[in-house]
N, CA, C and O atoms as a MOPAC input file, in Angstrom:
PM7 MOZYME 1SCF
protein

 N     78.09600 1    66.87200 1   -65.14900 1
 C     77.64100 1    66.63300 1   -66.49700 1
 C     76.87800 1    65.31200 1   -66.58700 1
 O     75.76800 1    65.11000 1   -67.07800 1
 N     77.99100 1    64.18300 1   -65.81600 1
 C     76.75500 1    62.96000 1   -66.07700 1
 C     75.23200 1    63.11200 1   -65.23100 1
 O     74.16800 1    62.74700 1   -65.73100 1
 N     75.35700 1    63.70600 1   -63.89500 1
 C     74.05500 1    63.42500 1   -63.34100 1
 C     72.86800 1    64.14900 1   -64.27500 1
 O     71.74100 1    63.65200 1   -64.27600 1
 N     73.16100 1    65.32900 1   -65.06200 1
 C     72.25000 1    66.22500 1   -66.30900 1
 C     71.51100 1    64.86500 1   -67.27700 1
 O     70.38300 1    64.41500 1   -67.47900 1
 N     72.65000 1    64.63100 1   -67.61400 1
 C     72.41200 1    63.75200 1   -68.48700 1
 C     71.49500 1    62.08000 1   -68.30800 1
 O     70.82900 1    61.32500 1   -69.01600 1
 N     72.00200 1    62.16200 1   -66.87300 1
 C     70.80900 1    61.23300 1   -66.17600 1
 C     69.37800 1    61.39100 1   -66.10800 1
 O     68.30100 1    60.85200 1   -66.36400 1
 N     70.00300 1    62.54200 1   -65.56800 1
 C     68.34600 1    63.30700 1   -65.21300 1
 C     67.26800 1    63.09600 1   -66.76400 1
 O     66.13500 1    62.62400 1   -66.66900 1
 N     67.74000 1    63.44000 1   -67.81800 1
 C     67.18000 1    63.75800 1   -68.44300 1
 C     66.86300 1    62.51300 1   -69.49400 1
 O     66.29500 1    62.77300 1   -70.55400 1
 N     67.11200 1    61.63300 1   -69.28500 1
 C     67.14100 1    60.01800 1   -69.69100 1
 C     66.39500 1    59.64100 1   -68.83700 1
 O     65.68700 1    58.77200 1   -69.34500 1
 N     66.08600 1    59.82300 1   -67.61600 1
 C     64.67200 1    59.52500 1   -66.63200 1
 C     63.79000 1    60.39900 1   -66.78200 1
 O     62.70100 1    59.96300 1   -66.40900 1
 N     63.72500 1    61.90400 1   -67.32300 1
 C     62.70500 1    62.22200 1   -67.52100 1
 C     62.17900 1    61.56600 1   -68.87200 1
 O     60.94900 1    61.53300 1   -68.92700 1
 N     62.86000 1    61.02400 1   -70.00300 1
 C     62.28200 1    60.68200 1   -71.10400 1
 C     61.51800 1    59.52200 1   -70.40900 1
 O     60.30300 1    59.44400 1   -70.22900 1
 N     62.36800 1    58.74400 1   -70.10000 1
 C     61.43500 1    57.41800 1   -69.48700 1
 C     60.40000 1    57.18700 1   -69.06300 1
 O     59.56400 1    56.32100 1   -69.32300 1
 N     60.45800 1    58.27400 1   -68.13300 1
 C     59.04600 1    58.44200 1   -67.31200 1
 C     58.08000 1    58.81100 1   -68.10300 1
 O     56.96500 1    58.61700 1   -67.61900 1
 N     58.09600 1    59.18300 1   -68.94200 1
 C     57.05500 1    59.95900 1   -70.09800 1
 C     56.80400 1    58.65000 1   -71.14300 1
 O     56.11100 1    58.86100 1   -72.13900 1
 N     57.30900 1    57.43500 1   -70.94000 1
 C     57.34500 1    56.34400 1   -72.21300 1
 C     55.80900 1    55.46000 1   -71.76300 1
 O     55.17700 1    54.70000 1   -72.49700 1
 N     55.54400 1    55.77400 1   -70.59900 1
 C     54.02800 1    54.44700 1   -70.14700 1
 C     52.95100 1    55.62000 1   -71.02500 1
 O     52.08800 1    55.34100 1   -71.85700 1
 N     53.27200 1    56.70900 1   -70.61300 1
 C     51.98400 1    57.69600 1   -71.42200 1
 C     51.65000 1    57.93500 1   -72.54400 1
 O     50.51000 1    58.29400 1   -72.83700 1
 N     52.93900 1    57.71900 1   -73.67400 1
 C     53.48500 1    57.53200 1   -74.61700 1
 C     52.40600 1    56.48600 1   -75.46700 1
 O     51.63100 1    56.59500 1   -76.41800 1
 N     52.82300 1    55.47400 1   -74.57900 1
 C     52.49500 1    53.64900 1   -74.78600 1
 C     50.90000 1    53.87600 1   -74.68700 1
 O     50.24000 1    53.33800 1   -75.57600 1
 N     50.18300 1    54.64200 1   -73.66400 1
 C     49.01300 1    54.24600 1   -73.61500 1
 C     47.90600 1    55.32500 1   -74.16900 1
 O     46.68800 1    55.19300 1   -74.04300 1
 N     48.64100 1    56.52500 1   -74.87100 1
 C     48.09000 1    57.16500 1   -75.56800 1
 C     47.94700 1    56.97500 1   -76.78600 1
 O     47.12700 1    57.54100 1   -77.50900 1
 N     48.90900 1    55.98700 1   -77.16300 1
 C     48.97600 1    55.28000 1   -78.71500 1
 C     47.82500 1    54.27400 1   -78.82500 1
 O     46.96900 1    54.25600 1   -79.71000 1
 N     47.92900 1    53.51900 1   -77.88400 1
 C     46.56200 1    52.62700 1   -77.81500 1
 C     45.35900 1    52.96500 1   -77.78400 1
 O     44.48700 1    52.21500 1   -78.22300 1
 N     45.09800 1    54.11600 1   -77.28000 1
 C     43.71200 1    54.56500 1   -77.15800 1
 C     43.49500 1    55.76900 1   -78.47600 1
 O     42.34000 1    56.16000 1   -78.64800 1
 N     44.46600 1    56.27100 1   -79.27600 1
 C     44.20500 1    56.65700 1   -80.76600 1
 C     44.13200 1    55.28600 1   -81.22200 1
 O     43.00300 1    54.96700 1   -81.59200 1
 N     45.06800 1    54.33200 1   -81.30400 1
 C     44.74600 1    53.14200 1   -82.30400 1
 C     42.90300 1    52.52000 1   -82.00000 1
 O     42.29000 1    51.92400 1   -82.88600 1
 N     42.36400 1    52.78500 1   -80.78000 1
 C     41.13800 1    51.70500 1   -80.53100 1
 C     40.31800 1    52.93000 1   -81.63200 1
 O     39.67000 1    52.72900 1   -82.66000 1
 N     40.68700 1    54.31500 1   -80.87500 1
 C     39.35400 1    55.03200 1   -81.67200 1
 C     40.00400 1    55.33400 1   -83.43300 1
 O     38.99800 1    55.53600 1   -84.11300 1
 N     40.94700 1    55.40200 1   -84.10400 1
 C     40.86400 1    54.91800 1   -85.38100 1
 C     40.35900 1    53.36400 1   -85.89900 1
 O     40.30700 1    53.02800 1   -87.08200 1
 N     40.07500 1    52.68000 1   -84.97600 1
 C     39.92100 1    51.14700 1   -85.63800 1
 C     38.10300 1    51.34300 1   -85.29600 1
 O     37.33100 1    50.62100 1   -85.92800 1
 N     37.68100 1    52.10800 1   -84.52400 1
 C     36.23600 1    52.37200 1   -84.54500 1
 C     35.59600 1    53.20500 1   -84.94600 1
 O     34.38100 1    53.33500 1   -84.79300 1
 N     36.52600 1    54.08500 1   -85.68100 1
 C     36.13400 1    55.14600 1   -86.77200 1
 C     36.08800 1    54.25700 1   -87.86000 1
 O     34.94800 1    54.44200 1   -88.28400 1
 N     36.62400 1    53.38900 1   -88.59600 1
 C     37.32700 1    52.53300 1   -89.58400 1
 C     36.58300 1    51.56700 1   -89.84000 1
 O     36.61500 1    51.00400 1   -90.93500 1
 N     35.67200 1    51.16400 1   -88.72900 1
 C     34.92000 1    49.98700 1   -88.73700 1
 C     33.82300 1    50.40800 1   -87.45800 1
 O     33.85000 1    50.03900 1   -86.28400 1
 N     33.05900 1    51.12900 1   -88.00900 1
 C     31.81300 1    51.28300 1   -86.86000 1
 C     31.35400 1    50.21500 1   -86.36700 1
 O     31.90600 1    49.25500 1   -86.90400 1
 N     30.52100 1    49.87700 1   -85.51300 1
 C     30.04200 1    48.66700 1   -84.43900 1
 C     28.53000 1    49.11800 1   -85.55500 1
 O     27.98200 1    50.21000 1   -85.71000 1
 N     28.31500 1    48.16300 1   -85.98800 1
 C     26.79700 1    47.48400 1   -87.00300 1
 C     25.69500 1    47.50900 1   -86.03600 1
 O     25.95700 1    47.19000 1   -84.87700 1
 N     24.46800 1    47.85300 1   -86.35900 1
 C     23.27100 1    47.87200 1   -85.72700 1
 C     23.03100 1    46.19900 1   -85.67400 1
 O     23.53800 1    45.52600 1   -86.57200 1
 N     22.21600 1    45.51100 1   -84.56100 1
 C     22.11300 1    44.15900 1   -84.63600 1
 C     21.04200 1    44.26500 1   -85.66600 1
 O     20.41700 1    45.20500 1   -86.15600 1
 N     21.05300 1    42.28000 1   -85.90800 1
 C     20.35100 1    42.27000 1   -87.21200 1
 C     18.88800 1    41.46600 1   -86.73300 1
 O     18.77600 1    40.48300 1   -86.00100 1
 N     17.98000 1    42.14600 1   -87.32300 1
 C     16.09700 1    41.85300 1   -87.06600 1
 C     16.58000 1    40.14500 1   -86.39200 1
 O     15.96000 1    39.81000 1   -85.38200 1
 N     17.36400 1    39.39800 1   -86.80200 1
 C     17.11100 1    38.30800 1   -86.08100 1
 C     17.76900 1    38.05600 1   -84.77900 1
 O     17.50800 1    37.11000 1   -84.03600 1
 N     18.34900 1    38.67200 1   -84.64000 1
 C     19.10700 1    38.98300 1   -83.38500 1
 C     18.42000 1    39.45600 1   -82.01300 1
 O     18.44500 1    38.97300 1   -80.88100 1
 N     17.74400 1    40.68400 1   -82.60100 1
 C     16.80100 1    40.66200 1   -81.20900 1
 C     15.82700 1    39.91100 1   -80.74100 1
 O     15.52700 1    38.80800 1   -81.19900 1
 N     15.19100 1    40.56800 1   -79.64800 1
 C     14.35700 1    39.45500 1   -78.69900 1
 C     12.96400 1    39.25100 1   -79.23300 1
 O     12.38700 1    40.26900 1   -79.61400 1
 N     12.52100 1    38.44500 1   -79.29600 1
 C     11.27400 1    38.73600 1   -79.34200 1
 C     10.32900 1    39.57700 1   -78.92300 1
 O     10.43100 1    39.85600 1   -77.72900 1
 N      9.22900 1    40.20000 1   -79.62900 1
 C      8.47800 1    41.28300 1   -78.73600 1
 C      7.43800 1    40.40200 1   -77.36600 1
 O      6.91000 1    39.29200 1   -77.43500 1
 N      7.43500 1    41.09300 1   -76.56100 1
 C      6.77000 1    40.31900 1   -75.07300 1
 C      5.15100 1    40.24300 1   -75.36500 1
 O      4.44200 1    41.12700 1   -75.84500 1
 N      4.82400 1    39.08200 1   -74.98200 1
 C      3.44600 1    38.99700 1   -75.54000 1
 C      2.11400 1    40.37100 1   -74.25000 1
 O      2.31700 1    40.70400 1   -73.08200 1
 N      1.41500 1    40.60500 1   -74.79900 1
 C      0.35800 1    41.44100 1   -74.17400 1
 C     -0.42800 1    40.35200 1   -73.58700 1
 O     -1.44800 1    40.60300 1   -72.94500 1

């Protein structure tokens, strides 16, 4: 009975890094749905190259 019960407390575990890093990568793409990345602004770019 205990080794079941082991077992199955290491399988949760093992499943907790994927858990962890699937949360992070919904949190980046809701925070860039939420706040799109802005086109730069006319003064920002380069100058045009002379002819």
């Amino acid at each position: 009975m205990a080794s079941v019960l082991l077992f199955a407390v290491k399988g949760l575990l093992d499943q907790v890094p994927d858990v962890i890093e699937s949360a992070g990568r919904a949190r980046d793409s809701w925070q860039r749905f939420r706040q799109p990345e802005l086109p730069p602004r006319p003064d920002d770019e380069e100058p045009p190259m002379a002819a």
